[in-house]
SETIPA-320405 format. One line per field, with one value per residue (C-alpha): residue number from 0; residue in one letter; x, y, z. Coordinates in Angstrom, 3 decimals. Example, Ala and Ser with C-alpha at 12.3 -4.5 7.8 and 13.67 -1.06 7.14 Angstrom:
<zanus>
i: 0 1 .
aa: a s .
X: 12.300 13.670 .
Y: -4.500 -1.060 .
Z: 7.800 7.140 .
</zanus>
This chain:
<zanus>
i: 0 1 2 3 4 5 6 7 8 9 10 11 12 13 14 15 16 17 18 19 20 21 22 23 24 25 26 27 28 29 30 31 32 33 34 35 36 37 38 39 40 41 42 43 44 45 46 47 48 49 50 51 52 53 54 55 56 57 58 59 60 61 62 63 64 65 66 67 68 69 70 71 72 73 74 75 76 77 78 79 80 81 82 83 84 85 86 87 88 89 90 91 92 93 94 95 96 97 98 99 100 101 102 103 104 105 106 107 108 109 110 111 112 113 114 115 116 117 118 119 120 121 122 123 124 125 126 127 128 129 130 131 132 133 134 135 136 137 138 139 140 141 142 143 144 145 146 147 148 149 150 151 152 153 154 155 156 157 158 159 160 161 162 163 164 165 166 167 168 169 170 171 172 173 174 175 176 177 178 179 180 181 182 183 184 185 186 187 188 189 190 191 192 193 194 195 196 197 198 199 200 201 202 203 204 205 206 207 208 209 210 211 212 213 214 215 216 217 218 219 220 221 222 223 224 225 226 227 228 229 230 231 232 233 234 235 236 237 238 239 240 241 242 243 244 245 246 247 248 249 250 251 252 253 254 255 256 257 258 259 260 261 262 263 264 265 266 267 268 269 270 271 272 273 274 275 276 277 278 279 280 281 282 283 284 285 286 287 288 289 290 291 292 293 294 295 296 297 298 299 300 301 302 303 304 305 306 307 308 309 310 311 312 313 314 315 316 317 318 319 320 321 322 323 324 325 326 327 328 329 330 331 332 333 334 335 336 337 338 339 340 341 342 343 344 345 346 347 348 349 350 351 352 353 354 355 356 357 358 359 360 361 362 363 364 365 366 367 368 369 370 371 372 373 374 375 376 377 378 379 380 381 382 383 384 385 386 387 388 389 390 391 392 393 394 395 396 397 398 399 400 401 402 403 404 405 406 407 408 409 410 411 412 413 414 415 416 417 418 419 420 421 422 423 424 425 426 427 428 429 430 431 432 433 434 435 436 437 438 439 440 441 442 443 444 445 446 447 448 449 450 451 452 453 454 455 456 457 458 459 460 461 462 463 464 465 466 467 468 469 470 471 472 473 474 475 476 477 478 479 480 481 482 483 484 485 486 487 488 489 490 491 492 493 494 495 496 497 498 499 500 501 502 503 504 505 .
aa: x x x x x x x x x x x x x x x x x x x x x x x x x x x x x x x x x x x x x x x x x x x x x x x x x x x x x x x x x x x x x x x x x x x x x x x x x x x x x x x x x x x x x x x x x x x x x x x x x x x x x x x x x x x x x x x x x x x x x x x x x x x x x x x x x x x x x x x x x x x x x x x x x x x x x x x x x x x x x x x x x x x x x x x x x x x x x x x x x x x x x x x x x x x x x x x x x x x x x x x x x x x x x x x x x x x x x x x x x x x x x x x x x x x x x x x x x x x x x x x x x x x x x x x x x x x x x x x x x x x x x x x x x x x x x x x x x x x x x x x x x x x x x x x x x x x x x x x x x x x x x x x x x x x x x x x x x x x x x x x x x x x x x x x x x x x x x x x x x x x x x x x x x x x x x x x x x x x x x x x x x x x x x x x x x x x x x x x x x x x x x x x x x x x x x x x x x x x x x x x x x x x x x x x x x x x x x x x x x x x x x x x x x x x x x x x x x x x x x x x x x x x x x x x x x x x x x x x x x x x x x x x x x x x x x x x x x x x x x x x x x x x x x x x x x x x x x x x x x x x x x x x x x x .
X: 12.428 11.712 11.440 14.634 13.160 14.727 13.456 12.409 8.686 8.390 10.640 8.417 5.727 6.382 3.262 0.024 1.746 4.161 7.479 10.225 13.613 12.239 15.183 19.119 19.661 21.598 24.749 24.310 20.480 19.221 15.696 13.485 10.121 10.111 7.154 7.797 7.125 4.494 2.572 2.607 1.397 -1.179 -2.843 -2.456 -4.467 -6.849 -6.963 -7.284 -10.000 -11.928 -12.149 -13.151 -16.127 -17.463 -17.126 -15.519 -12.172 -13.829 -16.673 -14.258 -13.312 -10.303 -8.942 -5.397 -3.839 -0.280 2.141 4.511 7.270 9.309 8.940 4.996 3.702 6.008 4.640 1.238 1.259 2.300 -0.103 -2.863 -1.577 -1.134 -4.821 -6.193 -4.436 -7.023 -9.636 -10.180 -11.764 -8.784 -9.962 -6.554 -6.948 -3.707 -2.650 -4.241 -4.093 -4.284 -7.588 -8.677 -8.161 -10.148 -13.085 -13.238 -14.479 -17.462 -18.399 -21.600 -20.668 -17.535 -17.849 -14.912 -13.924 -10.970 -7.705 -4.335 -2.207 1.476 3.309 6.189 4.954 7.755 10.290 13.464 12.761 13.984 11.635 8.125 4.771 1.685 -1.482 -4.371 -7.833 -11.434 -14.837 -13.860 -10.536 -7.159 -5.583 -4.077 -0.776 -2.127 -4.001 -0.686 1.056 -1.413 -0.932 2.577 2.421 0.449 2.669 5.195 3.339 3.267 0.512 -2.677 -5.052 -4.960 -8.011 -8.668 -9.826 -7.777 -10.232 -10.836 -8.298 -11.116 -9.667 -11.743 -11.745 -11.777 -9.876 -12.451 -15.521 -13.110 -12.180 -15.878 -17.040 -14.727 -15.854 -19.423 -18.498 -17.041 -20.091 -22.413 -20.375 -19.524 -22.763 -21.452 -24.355 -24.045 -21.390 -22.623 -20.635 -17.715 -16.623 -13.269 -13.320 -10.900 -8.975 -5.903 -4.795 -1.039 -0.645 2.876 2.553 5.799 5.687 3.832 0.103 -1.221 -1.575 -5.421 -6.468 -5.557 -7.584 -10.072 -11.083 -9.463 -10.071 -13.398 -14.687 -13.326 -9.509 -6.675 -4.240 -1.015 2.338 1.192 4.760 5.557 2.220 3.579 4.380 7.946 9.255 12.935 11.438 13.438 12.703 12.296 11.239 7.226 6.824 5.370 7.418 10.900 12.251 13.002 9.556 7.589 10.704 9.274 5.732 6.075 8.276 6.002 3.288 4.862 6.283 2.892 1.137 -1.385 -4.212 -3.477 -0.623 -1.399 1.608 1.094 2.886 3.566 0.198 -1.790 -2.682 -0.907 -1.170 0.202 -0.801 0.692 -1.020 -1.151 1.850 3.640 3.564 3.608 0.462 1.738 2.700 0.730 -0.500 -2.328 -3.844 -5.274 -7.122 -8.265 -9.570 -10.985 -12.991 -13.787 -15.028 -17.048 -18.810 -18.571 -17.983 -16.583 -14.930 -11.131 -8.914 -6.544 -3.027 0.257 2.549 5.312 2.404 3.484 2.332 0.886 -2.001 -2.865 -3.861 -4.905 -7.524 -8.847 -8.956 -9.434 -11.073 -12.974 -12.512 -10.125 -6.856 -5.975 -1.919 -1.782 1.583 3.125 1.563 -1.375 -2.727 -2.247 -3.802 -6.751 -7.810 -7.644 -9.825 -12.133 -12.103 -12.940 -16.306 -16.978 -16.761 -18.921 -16.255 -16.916 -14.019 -14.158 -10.718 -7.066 -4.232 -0.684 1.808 3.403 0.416 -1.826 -5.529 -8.628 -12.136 -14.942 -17.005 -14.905 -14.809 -11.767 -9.715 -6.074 -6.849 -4.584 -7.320 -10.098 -8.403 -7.447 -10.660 -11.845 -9.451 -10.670 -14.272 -13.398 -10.917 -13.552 -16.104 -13.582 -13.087 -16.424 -17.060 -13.910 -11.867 -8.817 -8.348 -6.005 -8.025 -9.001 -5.473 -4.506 -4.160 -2.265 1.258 3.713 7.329 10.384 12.429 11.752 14.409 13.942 17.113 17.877 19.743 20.944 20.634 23.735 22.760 20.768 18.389 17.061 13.862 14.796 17.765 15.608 12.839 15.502 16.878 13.764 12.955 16.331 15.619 12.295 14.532 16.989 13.606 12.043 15.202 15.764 14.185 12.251 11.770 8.552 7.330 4.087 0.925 -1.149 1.909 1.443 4.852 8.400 8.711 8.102 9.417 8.009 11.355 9.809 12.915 13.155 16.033 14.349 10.684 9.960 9.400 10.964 10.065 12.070 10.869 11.473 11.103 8.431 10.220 13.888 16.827 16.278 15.377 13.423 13.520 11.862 12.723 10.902 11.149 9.693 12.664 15.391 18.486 15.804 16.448 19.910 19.735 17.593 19.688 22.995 21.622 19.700 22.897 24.986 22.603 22.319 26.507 26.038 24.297 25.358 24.973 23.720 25.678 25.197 .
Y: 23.349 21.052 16.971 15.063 13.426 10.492 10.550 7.295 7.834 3.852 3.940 6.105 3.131 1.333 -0.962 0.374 4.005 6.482 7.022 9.111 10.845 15.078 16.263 15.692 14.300 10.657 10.459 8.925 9.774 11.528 13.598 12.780 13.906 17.062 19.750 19.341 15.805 16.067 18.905 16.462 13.638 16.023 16.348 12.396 11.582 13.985 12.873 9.120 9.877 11.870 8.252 6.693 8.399 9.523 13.265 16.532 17.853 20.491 18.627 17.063 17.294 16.019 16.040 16.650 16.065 15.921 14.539 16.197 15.851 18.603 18.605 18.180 21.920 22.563 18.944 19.521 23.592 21.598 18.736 21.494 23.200 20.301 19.133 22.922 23.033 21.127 22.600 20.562 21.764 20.564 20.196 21.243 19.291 20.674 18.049 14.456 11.633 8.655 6.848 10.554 11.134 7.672 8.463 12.168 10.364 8.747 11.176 13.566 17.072 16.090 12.950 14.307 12.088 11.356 12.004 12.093 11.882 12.556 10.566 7.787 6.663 5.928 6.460 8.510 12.539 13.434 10.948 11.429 9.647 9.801 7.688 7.347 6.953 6.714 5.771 2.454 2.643 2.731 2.199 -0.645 -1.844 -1.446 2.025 3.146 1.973 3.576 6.968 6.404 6.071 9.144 11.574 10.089 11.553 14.357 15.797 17.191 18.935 22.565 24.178 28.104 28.623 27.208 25.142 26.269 25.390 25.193 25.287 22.381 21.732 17.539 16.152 17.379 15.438 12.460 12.441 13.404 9.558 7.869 10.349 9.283 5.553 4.957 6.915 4.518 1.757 2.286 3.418 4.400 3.904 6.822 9.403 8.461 11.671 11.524 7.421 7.733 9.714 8.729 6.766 8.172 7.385 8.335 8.969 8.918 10.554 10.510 14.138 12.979 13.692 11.906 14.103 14.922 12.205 13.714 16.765 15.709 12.215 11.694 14.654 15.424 11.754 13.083 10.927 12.170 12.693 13.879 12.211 12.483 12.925 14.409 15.148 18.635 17.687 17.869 16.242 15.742 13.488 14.433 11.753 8.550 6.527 6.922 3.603 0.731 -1.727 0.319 -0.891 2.513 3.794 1.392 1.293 5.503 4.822 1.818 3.990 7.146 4.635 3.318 7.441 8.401 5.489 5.610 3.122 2.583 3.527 4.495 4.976 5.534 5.748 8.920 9.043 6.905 3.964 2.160 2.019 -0.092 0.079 -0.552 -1.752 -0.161 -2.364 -0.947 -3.741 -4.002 -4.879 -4.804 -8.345 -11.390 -9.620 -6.895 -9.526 -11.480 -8.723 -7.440 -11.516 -11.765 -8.437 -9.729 -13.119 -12.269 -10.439 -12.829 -16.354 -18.817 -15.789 -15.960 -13.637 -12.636 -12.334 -11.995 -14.961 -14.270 -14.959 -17.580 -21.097 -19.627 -17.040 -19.799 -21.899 -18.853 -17.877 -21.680 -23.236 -20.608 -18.025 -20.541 -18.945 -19.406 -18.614 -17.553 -16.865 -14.714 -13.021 -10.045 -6.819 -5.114 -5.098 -8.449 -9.520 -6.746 -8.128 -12.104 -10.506 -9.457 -12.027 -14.883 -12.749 -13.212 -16.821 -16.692 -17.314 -14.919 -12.523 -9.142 -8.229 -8.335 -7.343 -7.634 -7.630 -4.343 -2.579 -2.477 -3.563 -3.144 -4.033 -5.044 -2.621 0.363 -0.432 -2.206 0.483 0.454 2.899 3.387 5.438 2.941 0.064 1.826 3.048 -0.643 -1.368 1.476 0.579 -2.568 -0.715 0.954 -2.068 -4.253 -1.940 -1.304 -4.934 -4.818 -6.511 -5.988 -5.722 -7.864 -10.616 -11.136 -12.349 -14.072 -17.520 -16.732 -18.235 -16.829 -17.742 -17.730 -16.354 -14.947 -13.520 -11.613 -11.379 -9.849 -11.727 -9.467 -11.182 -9.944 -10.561 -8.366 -10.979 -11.230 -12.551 -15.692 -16.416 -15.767 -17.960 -20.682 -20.838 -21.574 -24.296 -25.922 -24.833 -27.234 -30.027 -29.832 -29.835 -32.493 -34.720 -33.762 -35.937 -33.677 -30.127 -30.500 -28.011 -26.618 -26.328 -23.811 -21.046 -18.108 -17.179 -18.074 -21.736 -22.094 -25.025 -26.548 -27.502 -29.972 -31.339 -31.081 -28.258 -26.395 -26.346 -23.992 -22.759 -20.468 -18.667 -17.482 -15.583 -12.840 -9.301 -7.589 -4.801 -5.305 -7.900 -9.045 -12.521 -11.594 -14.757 -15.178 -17.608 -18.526 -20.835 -22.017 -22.808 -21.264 -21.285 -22.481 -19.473 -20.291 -23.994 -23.648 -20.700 -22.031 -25.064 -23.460 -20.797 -24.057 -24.815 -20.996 -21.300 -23.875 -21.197 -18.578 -14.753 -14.244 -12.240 -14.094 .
Z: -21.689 -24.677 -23.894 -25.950 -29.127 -27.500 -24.230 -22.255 -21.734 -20.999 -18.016 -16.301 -15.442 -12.698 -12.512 -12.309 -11.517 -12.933 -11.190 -11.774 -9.570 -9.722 -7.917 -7.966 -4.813 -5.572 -7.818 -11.279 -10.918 -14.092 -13.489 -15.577 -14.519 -14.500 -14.572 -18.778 -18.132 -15.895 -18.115 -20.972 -18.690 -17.224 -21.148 -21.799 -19.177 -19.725 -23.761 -22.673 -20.286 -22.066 -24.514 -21.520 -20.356 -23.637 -23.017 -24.877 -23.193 -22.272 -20.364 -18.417 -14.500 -13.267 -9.992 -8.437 -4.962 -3.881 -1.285 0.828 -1.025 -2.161 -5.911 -5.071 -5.849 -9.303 -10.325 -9.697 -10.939 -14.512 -14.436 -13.867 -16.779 -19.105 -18.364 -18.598 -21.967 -23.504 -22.103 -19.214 -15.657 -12.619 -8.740 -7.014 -3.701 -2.408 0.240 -0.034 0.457 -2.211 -1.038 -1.213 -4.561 -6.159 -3.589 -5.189 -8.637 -6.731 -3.990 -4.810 -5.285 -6.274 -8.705 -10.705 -13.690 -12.978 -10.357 -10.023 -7.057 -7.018 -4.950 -4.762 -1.024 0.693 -1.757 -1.324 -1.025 -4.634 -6.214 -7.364 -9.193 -10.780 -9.449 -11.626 -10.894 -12.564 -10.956 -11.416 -9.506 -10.104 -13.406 -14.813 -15.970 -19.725 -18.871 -17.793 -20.908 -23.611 -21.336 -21.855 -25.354 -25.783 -24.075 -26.311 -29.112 -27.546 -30.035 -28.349 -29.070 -27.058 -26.762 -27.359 -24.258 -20.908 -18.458 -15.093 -11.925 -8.841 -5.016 -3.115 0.120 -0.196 2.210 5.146 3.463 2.989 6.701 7.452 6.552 9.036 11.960 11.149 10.243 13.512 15.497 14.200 14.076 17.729 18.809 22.206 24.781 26.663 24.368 20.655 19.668 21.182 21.808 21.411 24.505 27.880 24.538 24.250 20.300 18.942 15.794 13.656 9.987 9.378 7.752 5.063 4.010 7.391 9.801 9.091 10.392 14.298 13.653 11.389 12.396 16.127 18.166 16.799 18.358 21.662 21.648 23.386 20.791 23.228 21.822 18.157 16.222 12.638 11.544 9.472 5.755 5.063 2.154 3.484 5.823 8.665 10.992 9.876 6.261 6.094 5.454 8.344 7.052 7.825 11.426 12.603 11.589 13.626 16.279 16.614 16.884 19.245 21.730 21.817 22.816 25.917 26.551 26.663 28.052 24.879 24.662 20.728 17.935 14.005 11.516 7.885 4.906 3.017 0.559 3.267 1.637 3.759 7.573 10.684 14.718 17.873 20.921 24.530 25.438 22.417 20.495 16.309 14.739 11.692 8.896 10.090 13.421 11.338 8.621 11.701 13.687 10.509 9.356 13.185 12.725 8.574 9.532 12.405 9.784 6.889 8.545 6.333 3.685 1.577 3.264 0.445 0.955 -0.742 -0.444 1.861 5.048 7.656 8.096 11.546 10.376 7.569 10.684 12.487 9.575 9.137 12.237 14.655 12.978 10.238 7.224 3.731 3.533 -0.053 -0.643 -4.028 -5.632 -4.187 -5.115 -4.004 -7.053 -7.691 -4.467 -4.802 -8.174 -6.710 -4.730 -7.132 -9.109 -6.564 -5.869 -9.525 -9.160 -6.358 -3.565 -0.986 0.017 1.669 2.050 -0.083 1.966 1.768 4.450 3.459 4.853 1.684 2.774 0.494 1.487 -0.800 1.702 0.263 -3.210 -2.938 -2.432 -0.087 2.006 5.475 7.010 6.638 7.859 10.682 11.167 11.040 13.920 15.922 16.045 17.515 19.461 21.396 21.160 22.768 26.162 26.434 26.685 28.859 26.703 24.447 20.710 21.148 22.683 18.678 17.783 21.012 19.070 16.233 16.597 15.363 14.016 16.437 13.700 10.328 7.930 4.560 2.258 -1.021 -4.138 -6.694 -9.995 -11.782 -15.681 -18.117 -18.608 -15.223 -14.997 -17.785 -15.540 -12.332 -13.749 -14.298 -10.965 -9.406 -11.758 -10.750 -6.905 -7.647 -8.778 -5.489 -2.968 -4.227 -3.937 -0.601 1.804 4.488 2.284 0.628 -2.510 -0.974 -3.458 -5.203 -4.935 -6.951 -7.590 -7.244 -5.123 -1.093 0.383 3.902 5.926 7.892 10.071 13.827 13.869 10.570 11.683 9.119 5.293 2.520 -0.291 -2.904 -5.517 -8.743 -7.392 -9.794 -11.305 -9.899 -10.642 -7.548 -5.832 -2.752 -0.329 3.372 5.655 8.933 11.282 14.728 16.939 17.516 14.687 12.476 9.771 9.696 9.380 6.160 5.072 4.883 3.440 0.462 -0.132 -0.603 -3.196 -4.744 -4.794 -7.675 -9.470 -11.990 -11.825 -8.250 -6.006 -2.472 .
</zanus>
């Protein structure tokens, strides 16, 4: 099937990735990535790397895991085939994981060139997407862009001779460094092989690509793994939304907790660069609960660090991280990207900062290249897991200070105009003028993106952020506050402002 002369290549990126709808599934949806697609994205990588790293197609090694989404193996057979066509040499990693798929480029006996994986996370079941990696990590919005612009093209050169598609067996090696990471991390005084064991660990996978991590990391450290739920793939996603920020996810992994009396819960997100726990009393550690375990554990480390975060934190883990726990608290726009690269570039300038994370679920430490990887942060929380009870304490214990709101409330403004962003942009300039008139809502400083206002009366006790959604014509805005019928104080009292606005569908 031949690609329409005027086919959208450019509405493919999405960010730093490629997304696409593979399969009919919602009305008015048109496919378009399909294995054509894909085939011809599958040589445009392969041409742009090959720039990159200085090498011949045919010198080239480029590696390809999957999802478990249903248009996952016709995707990948035709990104094999479009980066074979040029002569290139493909991994096939069958089912991975995302972190998986950047560590392949650095790990020896692998140290493939580059990878893709094909996912769209949590997405709906008839979507799908292309994640790009080098040594260096994953792409960026730019990289994405020129690939773009070369499968528009759609002229490569295809070589005499098809490269080699190679079977590999990753996904055991990758799950091999967290069984020997926690061991010594651990160091268990009297079971150094096994100190996970009398734990028993849950784990919810949500039928995506996460269910290695029971067999391949939990039970060989000796963990009880009984109650583990939807760890085969299965890319209708029968039982609930693989994603740790969806209620009813976290609602599933919470009650199988308290069912089977586990000591610890782990949910991921379909590709597993995302993660979330739950604690023996079946309660979320997930948002501002996850970021502050994960800053105790990082500043007892790294005393006086930035924790990086995106900007819809509360005022609560801001005092958490610097007076409690000592360190910086850095607020940085939405994105994990975004805050992953604030990351990187307050090292450069010397500030010291060993983690990014957002409160979707997307951590990256400077220890692991900076990578979001699910796995590792929950890896990260297992160690001291296990180093809490045998110092008969609870993980817990770590977080015990952080206060957190009485209410918090996320809503959703459609922005009904074709220039979004302009008109987005323009409300929140005027939203600016109406806060700094009013007498007790204060703009707060050094925000990153959109406006957040500190409601500092009696009955708001609180703050809100409204912002433009990256990608969407949307205006994301949170709300918390700590009493109660704080949210809807400030929220009725910021939507009769929004009223007075144009083009916003309230």
């Amino acid at each position: 099937m031949a690609i329409d002369r005027d086919f959208n290549w450019k509405k493919l990126q999405n960010g730093s990735d490629i997304r696409g709808i593979a399969l009919e599934g919602v009305e008015n949806e048109r496919v378009n990535l399909t294995p054509e697609v894909a085939k011809i994205l599958g040589q445009a990588f392969a041409t742009w790397l090959c720039g990159k790293v200085n090498k011949p197609s045919t010198e080239l090694i480029v590696a390809v895991g999957r999802d478990s989404r249903l248009s996952g193996p016709a995707i990948m057979q035709a990104t094999l085939d479009g980066i074979t066509s040029i002569g290139s040499a493909a991994n096939d990693f069958a089912m991975a994981s995302t972190p998986a798929m950047f560590m392949s480029t650095i790990t020896p006996r692998f140290e493939c060139d580059g990878a893709i994986m094909l996912t769209a996370s949590h997405l709906p079941f008839n979507r799908n997407g292309l994640k790009f990696f080098t040594a260096q990590g994953g792409l960026e919005k730019q990289d994405i862009t020129d690939i773009l612009a070369l499968a528009a093209t759609n002229k490569f050169e295809l070589a005499a001779v098809k490269g080699n598609v190679t079977d590999r067996d990753f996904m055991s090696v990758y799950a091999n460094q967290f069984v020997e990471k926690i061991r010594q991390s651990v160091n268990h005084p009297t079971n150094f092989g096994c100190p996970l064991a009398g734990l028993k660990i849950i784990v919810d996978a949500g039928n995506g690509a996460g269910g290695f991590y029971v067999d391949r990391v939990l039970q060989p450290l000796g963990a009880d793994t009984t109650g583990s739920q939807f760890l085969d793939p299965d890319g209708t996603f029968p039982n609930h939304v693989p994603n740790p920020e969806d209620p009813a996810a976290m609602a599933a992994i919470c009650q199988a907790v308290i069912k089977h009396k586990a000591d610890f819960g782990i949910i991921f997100d379909t590709d597993v660069d995302r993660s979330a726990a739950v604690d023996s009393s079946g309660k979320e550690l997930n948002r501002n609960r996850l970021i502050g375990l994960i800053s105790a554990i990082v500043l007892q480390a790294y005393p006086q660090s930035t924790i990086v975060t995106d900007s819809i934190t509360s005022d609560g883990l801001t005092q958490f991280i610097e007076q409690d726990l000592g360190g910086v608290h850095h607020r940085f726009k939405r994105g994990y990207k975004n805050v992953i690269n604030e990351s990187i570039r307050l090292n450069k300038e010397g500030k010291e900062s060993w983690v990014a994370i957002e409160t979707s679920g997307h951590a990256a430490m400077k220890e692991n290249h900076f990578l979001d990887d699910g796995a590792y942060l929950v890896t990260k929380l297992l160690i001291e897991l296990t180093k809490s009870r045998l110092a008969g304490k609870l993980l817990t214990d770590l977080i015990a200070n952080l206060q957190e709101p009485v209410e918090s409330q996320e809503l959703r403004i459609k922005i009904n105009t074709e220039d979004f962003q302009a008109h987005g942009n323009s409300v929140i300039d005027r939203l600016q003028t109406f806060a700094a008139s009013q007498a007790d809502w204060n703009i707060v400083p050094n925000n990153y993106e959109g406006v957040r206002i500190a409601c500092g009366s009696e009955n708001e006790a609180g703050w809100f952020l409204l912002r433009l959604s990256l990608h969407d014509p949307v205006m994301p805005l949170n709300i918390e506050s700590n009493v109660a019928g704080g949210v809807d104080r400030i929220k009725q009292r910021l939507l009769a402002f929004l009223k007075t606005q144009e083009s916003l569908d309230l």
